[in-house]
N, CA, C and O of each residue as an XYZ file, in Angstrom:
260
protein
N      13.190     -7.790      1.934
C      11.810     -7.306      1.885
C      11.402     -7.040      0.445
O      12.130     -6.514     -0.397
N      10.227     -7.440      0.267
C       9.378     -6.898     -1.288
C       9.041     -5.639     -1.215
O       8.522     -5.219     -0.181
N       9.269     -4.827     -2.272
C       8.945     -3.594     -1.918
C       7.391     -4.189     -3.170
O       7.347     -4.798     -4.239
N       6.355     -3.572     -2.235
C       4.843     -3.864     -2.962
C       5.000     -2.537     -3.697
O       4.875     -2.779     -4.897
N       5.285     -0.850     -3.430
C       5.272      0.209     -3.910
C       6.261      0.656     -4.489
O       7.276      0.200     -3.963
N       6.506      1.408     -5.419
C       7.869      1.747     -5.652
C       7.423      2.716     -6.626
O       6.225      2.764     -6.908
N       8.266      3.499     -7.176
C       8.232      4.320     -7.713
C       7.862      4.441     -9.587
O       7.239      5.215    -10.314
N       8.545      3.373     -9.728
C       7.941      2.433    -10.979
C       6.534      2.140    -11.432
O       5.890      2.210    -12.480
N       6.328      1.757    -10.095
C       4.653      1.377    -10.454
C       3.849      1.818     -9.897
O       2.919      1.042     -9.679
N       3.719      3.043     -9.424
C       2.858      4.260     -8.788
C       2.964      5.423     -9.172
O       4.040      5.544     -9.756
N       2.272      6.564     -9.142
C       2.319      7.596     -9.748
C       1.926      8.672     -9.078
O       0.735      8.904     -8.871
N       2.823      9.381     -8.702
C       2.157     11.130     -7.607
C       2.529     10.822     -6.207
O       2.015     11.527     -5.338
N       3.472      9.730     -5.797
C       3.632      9.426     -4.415
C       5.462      9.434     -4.066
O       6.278      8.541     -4.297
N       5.647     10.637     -3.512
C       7.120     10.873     -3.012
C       7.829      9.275     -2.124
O       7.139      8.652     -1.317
N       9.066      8.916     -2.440
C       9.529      7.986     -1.883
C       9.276      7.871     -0.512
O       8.763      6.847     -0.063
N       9.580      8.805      0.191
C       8.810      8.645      1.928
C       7.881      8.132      1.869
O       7.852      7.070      2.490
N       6.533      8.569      1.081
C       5.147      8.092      1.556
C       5.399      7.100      1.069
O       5.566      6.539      2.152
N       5.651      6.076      0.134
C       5.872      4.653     -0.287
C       6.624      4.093      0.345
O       6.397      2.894      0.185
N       7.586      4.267      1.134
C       8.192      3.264      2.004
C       6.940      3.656      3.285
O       6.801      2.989      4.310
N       6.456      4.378      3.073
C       5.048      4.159      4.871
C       4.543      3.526      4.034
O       4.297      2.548      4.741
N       4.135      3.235      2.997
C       2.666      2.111      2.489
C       3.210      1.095      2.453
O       2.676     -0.009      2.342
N       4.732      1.418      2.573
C       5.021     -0.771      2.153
C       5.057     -0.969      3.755
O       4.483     -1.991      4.130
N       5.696     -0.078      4.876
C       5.574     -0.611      5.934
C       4.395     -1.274      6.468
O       4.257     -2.356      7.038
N       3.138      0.137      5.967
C       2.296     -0.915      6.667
C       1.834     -1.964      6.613
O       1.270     -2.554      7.535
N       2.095     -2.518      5.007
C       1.900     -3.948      4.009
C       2.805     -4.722      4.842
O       2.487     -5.908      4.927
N       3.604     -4.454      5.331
C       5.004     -5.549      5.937
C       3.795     -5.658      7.619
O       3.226     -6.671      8.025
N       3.760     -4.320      8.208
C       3.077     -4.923      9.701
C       1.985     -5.607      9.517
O       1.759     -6.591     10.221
N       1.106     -5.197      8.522
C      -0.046     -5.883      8.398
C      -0.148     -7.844      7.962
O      -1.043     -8.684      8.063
N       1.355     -7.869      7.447
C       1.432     -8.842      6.932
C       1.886     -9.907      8.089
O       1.737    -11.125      7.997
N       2.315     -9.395      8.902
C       2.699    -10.247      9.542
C       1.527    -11.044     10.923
O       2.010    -11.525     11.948
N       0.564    -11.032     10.746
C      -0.194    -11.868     10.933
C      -1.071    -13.325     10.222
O      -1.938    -14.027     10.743
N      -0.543    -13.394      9.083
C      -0.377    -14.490      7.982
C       0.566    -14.767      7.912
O       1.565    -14.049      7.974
N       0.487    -16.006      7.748
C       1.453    -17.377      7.765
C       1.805    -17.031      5.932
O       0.862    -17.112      5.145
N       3.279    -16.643      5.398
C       3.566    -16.864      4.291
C       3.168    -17.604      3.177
O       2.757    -17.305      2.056
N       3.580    -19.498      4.253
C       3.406    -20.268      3.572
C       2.075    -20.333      3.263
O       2.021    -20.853      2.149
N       0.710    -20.025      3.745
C      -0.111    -20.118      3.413
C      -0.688    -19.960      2.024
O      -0.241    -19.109      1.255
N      -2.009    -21.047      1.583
C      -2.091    -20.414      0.456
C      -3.192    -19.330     -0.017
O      -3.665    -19.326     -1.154
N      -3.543    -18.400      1.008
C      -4.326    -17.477      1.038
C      -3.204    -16.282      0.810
O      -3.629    -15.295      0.209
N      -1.918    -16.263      1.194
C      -1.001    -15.229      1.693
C      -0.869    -14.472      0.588
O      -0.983    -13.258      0.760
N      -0.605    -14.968     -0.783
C      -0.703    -13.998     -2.242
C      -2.159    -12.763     -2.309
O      -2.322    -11.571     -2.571
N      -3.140    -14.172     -1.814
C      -4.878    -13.327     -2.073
C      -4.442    -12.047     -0.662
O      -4.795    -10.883     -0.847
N      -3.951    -12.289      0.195
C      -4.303    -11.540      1.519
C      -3.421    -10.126      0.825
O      -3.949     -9.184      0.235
N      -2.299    -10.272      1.036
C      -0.905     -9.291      0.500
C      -1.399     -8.288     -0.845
O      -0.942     -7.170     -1.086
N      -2.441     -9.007     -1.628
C      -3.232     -8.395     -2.849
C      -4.292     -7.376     -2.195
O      -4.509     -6.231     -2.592
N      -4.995     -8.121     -0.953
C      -6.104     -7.297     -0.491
C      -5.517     -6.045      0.174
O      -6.103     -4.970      0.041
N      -4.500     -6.131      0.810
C      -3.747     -5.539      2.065
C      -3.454     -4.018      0.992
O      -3.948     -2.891      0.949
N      -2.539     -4.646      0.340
C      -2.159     -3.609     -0.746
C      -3.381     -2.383     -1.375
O      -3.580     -1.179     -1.213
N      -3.962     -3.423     -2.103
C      -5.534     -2.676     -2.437
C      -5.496     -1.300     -1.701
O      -5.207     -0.164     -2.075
N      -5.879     -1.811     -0.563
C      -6.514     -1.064      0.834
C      -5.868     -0.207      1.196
O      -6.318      0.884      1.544
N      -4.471     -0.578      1.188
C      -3.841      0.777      1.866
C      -3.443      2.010      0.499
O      -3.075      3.152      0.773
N      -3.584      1.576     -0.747
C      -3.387      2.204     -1.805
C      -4.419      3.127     -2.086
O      -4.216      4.272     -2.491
N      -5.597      2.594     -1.858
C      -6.960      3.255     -1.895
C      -6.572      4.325     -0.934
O      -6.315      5.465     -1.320
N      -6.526      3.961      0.332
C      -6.095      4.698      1.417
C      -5.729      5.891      1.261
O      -6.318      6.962      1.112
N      -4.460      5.500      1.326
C      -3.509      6.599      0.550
C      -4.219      7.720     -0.852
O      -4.103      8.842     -1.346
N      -4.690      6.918     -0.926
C      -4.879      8.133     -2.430
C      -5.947      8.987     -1.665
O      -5.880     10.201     -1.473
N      -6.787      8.273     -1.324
C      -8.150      9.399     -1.016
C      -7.935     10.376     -0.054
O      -8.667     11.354      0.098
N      -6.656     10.056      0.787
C      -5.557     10.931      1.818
C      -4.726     12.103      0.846
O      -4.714     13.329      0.958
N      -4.266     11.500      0.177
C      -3.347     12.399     -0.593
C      -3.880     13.124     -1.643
O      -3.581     14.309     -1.794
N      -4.673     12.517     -2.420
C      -5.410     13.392     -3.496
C      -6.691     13.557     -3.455
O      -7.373     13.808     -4.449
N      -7.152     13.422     -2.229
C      -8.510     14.461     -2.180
C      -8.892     15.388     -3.011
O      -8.023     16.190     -3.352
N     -10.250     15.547     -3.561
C     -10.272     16.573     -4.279
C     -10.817     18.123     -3.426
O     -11.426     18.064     -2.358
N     -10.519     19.280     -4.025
C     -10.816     20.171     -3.305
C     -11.770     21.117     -4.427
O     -11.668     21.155     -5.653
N     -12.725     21.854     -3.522
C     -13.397     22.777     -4.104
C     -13.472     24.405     -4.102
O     -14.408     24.886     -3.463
N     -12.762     25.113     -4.619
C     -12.261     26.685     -4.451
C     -13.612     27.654     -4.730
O     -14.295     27.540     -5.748
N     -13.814     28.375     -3.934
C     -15.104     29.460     -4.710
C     -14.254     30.350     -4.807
O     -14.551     31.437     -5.302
């Protein structure tokens, strides 16, 4: 397996939650054909999305009075 997340190339995300973002990159992926040649563009979008995801989940901003 490719790990798309890792610790290397992300920042503020505990190893648990990055192996859930690559999982869902792996389930999501598996409705594209590899060989395809959309499968790089798709795996790019997939990623995007769940990264965005994730962040606006995890680092929400908050407002204290």
């Amino acid at each position: 397996m490719i790990y798309m997340f890792t610790l290397e190339n992300t920042e503020g995300f505990s190893q648990k939650t990055l192996d859930k973002m690559n999982a869902e990159v792996k389930e999501r992926l598996k409705k594209y054909d590899p060989k395809s040649k959309d499968y790089k563009k798709k795996r790019v979008e997939i990623e995007e999305e769940i990264f965005d995801n994730y962040c606006s989940d995890s680092f929400s901003p908050s407002m204290k009075f």
